[in-house]
C-alpha positions in Angstrom: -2.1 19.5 -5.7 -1.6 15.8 -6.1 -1.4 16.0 -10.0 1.4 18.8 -9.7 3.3 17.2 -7.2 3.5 13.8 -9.1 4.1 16.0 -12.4 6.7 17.6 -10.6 8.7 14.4 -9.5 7.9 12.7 -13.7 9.7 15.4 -14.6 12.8 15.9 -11.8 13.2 12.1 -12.7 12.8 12.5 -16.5 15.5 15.0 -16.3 18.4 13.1 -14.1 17.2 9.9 -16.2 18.2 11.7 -19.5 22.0 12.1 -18.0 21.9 8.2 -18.7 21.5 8.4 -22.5 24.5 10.8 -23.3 27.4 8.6 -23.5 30.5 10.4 -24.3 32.0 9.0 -27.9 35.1 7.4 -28.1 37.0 9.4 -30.4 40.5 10.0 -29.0 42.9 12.7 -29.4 45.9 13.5 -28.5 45.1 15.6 -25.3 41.7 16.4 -25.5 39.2 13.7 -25.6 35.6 15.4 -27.6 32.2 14.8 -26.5 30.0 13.7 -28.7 26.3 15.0 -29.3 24.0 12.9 -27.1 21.4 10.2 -30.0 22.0 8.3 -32.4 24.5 8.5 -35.2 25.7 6.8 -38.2 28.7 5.5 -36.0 27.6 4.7 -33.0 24.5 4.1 -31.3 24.4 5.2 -27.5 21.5 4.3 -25.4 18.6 6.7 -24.7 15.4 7.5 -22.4 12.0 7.0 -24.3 8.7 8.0 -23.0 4.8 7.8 -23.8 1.5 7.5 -22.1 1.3 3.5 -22.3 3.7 0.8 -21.4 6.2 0.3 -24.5 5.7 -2.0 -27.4 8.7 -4.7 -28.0 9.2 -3.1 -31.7 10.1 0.8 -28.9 13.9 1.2 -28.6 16.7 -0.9 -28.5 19.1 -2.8 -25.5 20.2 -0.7 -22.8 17.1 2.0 -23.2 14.7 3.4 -20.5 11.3 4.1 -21.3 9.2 6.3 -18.8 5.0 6.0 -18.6 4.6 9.3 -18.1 0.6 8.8 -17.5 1.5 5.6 -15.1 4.6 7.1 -13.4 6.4 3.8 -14.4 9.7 3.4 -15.9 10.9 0.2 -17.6 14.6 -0.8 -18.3 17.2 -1.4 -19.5 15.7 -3.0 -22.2 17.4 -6.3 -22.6 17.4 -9.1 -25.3 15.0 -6.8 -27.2 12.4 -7.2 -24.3 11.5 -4.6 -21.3 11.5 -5.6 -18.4 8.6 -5.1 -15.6 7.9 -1.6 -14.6 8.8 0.5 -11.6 6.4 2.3 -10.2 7.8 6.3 -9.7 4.9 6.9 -6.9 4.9 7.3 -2.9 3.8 4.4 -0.7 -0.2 4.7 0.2 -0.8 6.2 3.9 -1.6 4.0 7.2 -5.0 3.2 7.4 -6.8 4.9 10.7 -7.2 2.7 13.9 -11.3 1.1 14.6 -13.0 3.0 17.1 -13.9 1.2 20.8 -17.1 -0.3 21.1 -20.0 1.1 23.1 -20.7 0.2 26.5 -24.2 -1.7 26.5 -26.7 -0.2 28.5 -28.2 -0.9 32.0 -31.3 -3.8 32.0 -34.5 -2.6 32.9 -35.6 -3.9 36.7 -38.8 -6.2 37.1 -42.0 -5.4 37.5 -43.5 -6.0 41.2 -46.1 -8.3 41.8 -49.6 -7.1 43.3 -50.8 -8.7 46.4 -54.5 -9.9 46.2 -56.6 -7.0 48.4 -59.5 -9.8 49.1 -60.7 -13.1 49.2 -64.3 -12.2 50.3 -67.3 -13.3 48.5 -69.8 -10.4 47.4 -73.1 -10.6 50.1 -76.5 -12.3 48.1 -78.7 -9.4 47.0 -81.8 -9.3 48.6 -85.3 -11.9 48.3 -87.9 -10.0 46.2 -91.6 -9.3 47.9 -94.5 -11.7 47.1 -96.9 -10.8 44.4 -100.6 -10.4 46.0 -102.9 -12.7 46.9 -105.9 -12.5 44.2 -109.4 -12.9 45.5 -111.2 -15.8 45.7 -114.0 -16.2 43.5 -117.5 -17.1 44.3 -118.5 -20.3 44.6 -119.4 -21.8 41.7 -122.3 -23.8 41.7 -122.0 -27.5 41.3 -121.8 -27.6 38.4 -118.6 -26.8 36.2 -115.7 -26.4 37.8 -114.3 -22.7 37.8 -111.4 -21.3 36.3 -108.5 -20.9 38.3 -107.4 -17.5 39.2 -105.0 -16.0 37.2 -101.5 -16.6 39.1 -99.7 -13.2 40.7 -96.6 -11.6 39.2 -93.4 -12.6 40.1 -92.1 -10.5 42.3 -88.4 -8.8 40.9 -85.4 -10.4 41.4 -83.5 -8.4 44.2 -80.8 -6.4 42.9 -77.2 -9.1 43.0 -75.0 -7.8 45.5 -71.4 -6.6 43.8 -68.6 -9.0 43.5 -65.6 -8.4 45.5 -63.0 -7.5 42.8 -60.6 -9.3 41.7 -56.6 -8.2 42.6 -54.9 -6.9 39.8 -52.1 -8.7 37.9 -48.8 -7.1 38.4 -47.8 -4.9 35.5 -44.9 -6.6 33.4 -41.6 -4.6 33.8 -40.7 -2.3 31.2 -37.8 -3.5 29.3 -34.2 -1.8 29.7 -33.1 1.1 27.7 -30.9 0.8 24.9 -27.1 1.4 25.5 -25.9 4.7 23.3 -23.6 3.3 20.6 -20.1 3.4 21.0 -18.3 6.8 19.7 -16.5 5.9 16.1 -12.9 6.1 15.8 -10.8 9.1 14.7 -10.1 8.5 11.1 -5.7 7.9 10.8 -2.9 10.8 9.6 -2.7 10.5 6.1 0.6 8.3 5.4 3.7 10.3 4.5 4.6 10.5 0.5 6.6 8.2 -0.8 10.4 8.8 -1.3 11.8 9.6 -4.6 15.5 11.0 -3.7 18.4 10.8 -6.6 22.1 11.3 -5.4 24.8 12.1 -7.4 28.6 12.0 -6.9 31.6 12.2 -9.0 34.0 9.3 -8.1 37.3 10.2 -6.5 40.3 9.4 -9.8 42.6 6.7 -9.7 45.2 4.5 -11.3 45.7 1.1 -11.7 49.9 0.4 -12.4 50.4 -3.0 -12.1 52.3 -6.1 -13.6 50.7 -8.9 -12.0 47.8 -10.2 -14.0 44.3 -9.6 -12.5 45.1 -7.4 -9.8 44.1 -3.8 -9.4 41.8 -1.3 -7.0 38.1 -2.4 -5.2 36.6 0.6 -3.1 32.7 1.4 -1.7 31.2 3.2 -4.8 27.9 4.1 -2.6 29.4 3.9 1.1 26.2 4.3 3.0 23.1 2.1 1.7 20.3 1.8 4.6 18.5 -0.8 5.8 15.3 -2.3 4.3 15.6 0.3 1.3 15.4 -0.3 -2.2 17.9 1.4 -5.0 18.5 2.0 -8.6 21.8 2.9 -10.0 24.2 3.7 -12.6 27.8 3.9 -12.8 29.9 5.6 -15.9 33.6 5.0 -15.6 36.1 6.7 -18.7 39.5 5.2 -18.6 42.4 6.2 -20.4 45.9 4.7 -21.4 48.8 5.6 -23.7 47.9 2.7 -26.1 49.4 -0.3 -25.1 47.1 -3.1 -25.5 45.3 -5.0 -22.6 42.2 -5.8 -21.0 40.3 -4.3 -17.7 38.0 -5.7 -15.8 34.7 -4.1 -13.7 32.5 -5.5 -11.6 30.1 -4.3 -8.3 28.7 -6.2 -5.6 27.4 -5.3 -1.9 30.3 -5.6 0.8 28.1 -8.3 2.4 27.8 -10.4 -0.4 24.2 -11.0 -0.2 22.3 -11.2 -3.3 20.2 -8.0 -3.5 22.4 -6.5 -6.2 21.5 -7.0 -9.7 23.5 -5.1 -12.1 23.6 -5.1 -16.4 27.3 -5.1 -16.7 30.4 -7.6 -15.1 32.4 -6.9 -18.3 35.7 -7.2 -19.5 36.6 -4.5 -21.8 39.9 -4.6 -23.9 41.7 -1.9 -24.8 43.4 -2.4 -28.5 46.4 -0.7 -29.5 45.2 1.8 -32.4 48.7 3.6 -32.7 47.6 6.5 -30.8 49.2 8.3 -28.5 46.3 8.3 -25.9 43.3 5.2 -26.3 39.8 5.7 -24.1 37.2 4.0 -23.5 34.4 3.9 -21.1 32.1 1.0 -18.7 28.7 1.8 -17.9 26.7 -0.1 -14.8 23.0 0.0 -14.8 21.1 -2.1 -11.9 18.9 -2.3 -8.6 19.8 -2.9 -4.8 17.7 -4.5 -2.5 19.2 -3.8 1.2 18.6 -6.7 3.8 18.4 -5.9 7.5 21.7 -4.4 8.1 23.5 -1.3 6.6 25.8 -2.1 3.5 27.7 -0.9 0.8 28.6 -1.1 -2.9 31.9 -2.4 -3.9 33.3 -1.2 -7.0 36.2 -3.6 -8.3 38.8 -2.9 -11.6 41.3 -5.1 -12.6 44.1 -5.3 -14.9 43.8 -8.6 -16.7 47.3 -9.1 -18.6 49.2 -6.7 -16.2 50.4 -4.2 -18.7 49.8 -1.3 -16.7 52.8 -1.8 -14.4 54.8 0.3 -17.9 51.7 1.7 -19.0 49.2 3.3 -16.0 45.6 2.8 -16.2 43.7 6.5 -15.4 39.9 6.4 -13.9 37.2 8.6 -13.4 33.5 8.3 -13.5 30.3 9.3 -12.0 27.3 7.5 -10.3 23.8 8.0 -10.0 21.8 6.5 -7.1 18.1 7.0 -6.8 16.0 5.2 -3.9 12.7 4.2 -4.8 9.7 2.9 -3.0 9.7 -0.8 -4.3 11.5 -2.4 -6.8 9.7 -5.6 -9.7 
């Protein structure tokens, strides 16, 4: 489920991403401006999305492409002084981890063992004197001459039986050591975190006019009103303008509305606009970049200029589109 769900969001992105490569051509006519085909051509040579299963090699594309890892879910560009740039990943932040489990109460030590009194302190009584053997007889009188034998001496009588010692008291059995405490139940694993975001909005910009003849003046207005807090953005901007054919110059630039530096964007041009002779000249500004929101909401600021002041006899016409896709972290 996890393969076709990141599948599904390679190719969602691979097919909004593509919008990037077809550049209009700048053919002018005299009411009708023609598209041309989206690649590359013998005249001009419009940017493009490339993909493959690896990171790209430095001899893959030229400036201005994307490149998508399709295998990785990584997307590198624009490519820019024929190097790419470090990817961004296209995948959903990792889930919270689940909180430890409490530790188990330790169990109860075991109570001593009691100590037993002595029961007695008497001696054992002495066991009884054993009878006297019998007298033998006395033998006859020996005549003066050699002395006798003596008589043969009388068993021993048995020893009397030893009377029985008192016992001794017993030692007090040592106490039986406590039980172990049960170990403490584990923790409940955490919710799985919620998939990362991966959201692509896009909006035509309202048309308007610069008609001015005070050099380097013109229009500024929020190109992406609402940007949240703490989020990270990619963008790009395609503005077609379109005069009678006077020559001048026009200037574009974006920045965030607080002026902090978490806008980084390919293009602060300044594009002239040449007088072919024809009755209608266009041309078109392309903005590629990231955002990087601080703390506080903001906005992008979208600013055009006239630069010589011509168009105060000769009106300036805009319109454009812009892409903005928020991403989970940005290289």
């Amino acid at each position: 489920m996890k393969s076709h769900k990141a599948f599904k969001r390679v190719f969602a992105t691979i097919c909004v991403l593509t919008l990037f490569a077809v550049q209009p051509g700048f053919a002018a006519t005299k009411s009708v401006i023609k598209i041309k085909s989206a690649g590359r051509t013998a005249n001009s040579i419009p940017n493009t999305i490339l993909n493959g299963t690896t990171a790209p090699t430095k001899s893959i594309g030229i400036n201005g492409d994307f490149y998508i890892d399709i295998k990785n879910l990584n997307i590198y560009g624009p490519k820019k002084n024929n190097d790419w740039p470090v990817a961004i990943s296209l995948r959903g932040a990792a889930g919270v981890a689940g909180t430890d489990g409490k530790t188990g109460t330790p169990g109860v030590a075991g109570s001593d063992g009691k100590t037993v009194t002595n029961t007695s302190t008497v001696s054992g009584t002495s066991g009884a004197t054993g009878a006297t053997g019998a007298t033998g007889a006395t033998g006859l009188a020996g005549s003066n001459g050699a002395a006798g034998s003596n008589g043969a001496a009388g068993e021993t009588g048995a020893a009397g039986a030893s009377g029985s010692a008192g016992p001794a008291g017993p030692t007090g059995p040592a106490g039986s050591t406590g039980a172990t405490g049960a170990p403490g139940i584990a923790g409940v694993d955490g919710a799985p975190g919620a998939a990362g975001i991966t959201s692509v909005v896009v909006t035509d910009l309202v048309p308007w006019v610069i008609s001015t003849g005070a050099p380097g003046t013109g229009i500024f207005f929020p190109v992406f009103p609402i940007l949240a807090p703490n989020k990270k953005y990619i963008f790009t901007i395609i503005v077609s303008t379109s005069r009678s054919g006077n020559p001048g110059q026009i200037k574009g630039t974006i920045e965030l509305n607080s002026k902090l530096a978490g806008l980084k964007s390919s293009v602060v041009t300044t594009a002239g606009m040449p007088n072919l002779g024809q009755t209608n000249y266009t041309s078109q500004i392309m903005f590629q970049g990231s955002i990087s929101v601080g703390a506080s909401v903001d906005s992008a600021i979208l600013t055009f200029l006239d630069v010589n002041g011509k168009s105060g006899i000769d009106p300036i016409s805009f319109t454009g589109f812009a892409w903005l896709t928020e991403v989970g972290s940005i290289t």
